[in-house]
C-alpha positions as CSV (number, residue, x, y, z in Angstrom):
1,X,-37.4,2.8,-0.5
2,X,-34.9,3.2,-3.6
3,X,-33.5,6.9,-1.9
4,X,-33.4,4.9,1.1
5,X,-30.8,2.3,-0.4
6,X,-28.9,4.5,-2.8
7,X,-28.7,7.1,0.6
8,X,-27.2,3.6,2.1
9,X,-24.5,2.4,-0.7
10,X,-23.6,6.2,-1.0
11,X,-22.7,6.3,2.7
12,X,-20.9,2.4,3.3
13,X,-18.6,3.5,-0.4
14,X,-18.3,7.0,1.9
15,X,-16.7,5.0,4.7
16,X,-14.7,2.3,2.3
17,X,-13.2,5.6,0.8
18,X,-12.2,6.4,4.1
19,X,-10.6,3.2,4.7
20,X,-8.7,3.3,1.2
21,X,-7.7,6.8,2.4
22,X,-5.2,5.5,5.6
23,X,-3.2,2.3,3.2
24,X,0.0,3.7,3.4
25,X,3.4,2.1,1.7
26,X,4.5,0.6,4.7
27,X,1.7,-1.6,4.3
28,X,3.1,-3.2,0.9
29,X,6.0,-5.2,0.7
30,X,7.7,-6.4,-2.8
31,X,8.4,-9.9,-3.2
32,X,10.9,-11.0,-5.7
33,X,11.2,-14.7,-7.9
34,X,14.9,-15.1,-7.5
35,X,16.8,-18.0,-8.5
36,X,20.0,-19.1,-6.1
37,X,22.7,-21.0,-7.5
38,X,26.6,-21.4,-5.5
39,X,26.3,-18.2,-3.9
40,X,25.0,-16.7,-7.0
41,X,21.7,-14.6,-7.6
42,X,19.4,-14.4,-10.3
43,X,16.4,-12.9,-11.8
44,X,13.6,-16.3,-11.9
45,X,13.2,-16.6,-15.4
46,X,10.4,-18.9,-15.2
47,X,8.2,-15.7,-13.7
48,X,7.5,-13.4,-16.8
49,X,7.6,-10.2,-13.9
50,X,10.9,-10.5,-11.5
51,X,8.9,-9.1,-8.8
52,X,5.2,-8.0,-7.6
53,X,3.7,-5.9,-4.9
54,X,2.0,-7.6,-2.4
55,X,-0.7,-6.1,0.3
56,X,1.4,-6.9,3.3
57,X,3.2,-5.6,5.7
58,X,7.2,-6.0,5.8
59,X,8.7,-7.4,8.6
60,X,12.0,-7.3,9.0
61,X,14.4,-10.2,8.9
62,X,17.2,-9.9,11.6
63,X,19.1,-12.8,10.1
64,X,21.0,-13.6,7.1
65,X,24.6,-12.4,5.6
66,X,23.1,-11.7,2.3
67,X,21.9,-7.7,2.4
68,X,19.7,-6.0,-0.3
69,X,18.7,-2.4,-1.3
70,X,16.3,-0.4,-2.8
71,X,16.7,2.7,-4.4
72,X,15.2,5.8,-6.0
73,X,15.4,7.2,-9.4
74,X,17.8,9.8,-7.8
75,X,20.4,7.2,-6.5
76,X,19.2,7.6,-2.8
77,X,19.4,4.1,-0.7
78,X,15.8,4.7,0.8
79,X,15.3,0.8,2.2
80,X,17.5,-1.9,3.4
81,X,16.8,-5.8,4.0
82,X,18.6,-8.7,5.1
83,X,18.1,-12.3,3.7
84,X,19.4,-15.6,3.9
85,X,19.1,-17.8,0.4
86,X,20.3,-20.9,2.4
87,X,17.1,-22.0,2.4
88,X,17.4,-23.6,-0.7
89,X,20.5,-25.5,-0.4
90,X,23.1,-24.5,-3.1
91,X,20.9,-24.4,-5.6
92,X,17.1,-23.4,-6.3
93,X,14.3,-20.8,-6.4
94,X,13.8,-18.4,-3.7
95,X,11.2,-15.8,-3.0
96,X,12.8,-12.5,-1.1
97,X,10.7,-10.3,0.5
98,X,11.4,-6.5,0.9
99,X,9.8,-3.6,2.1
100,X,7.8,-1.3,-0.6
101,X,9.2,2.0,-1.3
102,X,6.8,4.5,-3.1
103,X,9.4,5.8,-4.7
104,X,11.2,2.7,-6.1
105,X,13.6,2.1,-9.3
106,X,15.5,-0.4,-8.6
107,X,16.3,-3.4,-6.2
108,X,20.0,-4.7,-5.6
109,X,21.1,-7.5,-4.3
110,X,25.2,-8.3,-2.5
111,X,26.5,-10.9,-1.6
112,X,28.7,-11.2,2.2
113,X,31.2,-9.6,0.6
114,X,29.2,-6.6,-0.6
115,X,29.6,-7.8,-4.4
116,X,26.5,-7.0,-6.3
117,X,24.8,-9.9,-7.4
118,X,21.7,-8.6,-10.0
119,X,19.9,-5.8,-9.8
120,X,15.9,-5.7,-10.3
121,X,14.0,-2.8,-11.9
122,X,10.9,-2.0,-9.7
123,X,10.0,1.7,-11.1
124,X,7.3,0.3,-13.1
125,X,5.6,-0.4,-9.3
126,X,6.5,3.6,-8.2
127,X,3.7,5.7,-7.5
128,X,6.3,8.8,-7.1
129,X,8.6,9.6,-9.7
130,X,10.4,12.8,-8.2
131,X,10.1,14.9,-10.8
132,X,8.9,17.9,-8.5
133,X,5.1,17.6,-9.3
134,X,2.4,16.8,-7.5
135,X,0.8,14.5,-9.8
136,X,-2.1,13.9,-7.8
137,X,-4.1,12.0,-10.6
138,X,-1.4,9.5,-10.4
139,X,-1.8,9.0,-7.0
140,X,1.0,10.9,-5.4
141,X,0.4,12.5,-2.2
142,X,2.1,14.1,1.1
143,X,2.1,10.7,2.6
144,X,3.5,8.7,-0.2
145,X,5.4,11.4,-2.4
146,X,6.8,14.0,0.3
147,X,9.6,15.2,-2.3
148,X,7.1,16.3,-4.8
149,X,4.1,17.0,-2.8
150,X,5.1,19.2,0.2
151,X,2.0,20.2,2.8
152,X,2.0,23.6,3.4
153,X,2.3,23.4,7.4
154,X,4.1,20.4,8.8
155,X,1.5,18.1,11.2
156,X,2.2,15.9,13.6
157,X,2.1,12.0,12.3
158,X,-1.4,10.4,14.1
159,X,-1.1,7.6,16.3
160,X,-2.0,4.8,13.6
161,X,-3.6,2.7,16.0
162,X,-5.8,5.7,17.0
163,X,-6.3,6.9,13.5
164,X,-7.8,3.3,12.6
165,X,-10.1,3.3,15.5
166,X,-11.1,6.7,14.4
167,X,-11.9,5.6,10.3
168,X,-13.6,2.2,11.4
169,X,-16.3,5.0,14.7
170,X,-16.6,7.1,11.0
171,X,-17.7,4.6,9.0
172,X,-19.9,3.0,11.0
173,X,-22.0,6.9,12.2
174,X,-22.3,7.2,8.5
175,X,-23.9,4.1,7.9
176,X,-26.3,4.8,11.2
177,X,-26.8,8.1,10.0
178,X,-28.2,6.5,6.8
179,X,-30.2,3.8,8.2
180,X,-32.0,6.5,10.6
181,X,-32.8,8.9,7.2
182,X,-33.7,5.6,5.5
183,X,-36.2,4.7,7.9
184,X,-37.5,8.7,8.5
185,X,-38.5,8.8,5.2
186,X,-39.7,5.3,5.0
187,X,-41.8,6.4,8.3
188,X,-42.6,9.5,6.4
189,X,-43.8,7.7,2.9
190,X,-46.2,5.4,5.2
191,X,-48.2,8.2,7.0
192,X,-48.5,10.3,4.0
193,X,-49.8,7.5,1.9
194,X,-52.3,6.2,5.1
195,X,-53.8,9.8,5.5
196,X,-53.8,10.9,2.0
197,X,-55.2,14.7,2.3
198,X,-58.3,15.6,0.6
């Protein structure tokens, strides 16, 4: 009975893996403690971090004159976002959400006029530093670190809606899989031990 539960847990932390294995940065978004003051932005200095990562998808915000970007350690503009700060009036706290880039140093912030309001510092969040490495034991991969890990032949994206389907059909035939060897040998155990041989 113990194989048959360890054969079990094995299998469903198989399938979690899996699971684990398709999060990609689009689904992250950064959300930064701002502080808005008479068309004026500034780092929320009641929050001890300026920004964290959150486990959700961005979606983008077709309205507002204020625009932000984020950056790489190279310089490279890899994500804008709009926002509106009116929210608050003329004066108060405001949380900005933005979409997560992998390869993120810093987020900046203009006003209508394109005048640069503060900057944030979000490489402490980066899981690709674009140093031309593959550090794969710090997590970078093709998916989330293309400009250090290259694949060797170029495949076509999956259909995400497909590839989910797929993991969640995976994960559950190895957890049938494991119930039907769990009960084999628990079938097994009770006939040897009700005709023990002579």
């Amino acid at each position: 009975m113990k194989i048959f539960f360890l054969s079990l847990l094995l299998l469903i932390s198989l399938s979690l893996n899996a699971f684990a294995d398709q999060a990609e940065p689009q689904d992250f978004s950064y959300l930064f403690h701002l502080y808005f003051d008479n068309g004026q932005l500034f780092a929320d200095r009641d929050y001890e971090y300026k920004y964290e990562v959150i486990p959700e998808k961005y979606l983008e915000v077709n309205q507002g004159a204020y625009k932000g970007e984020i950056r790489n350690a190279l310089g490279e503009i890899k994500e804008t976002f709009v926002f509106d700060p009116g929210s608050v009036g003329n004066k108060g706290k405001i949380n900005i959400k933005a979409p997560y880039v992998s390869d993120g140093y810093e987020a900046a912030f203009f006003d209508p006029q394109g005048s640069r309001l503060v900057t944030v510092s979000i490489g402490g969040s980066a899981v690709c530093n674009n140093d031309k490495v593959c550090n794969k034991d710090a997590g970078e991969n093709a998916n989330n670190c293309s400009s250090d890990c290259r694949e060797a032949t170029p495949t076509p994206s999956p259909d995400i809606t497909q590839s989910g389907k797929t993991s969640i059909w995976n994960g559950l035939i190895y957890v049938l899989i494991g119930v039907a060897l769990g009960v084999a040998y628990w079938l097994w155990r009770r006939a040897k031990s009700q005709n023990p041989i002579a």
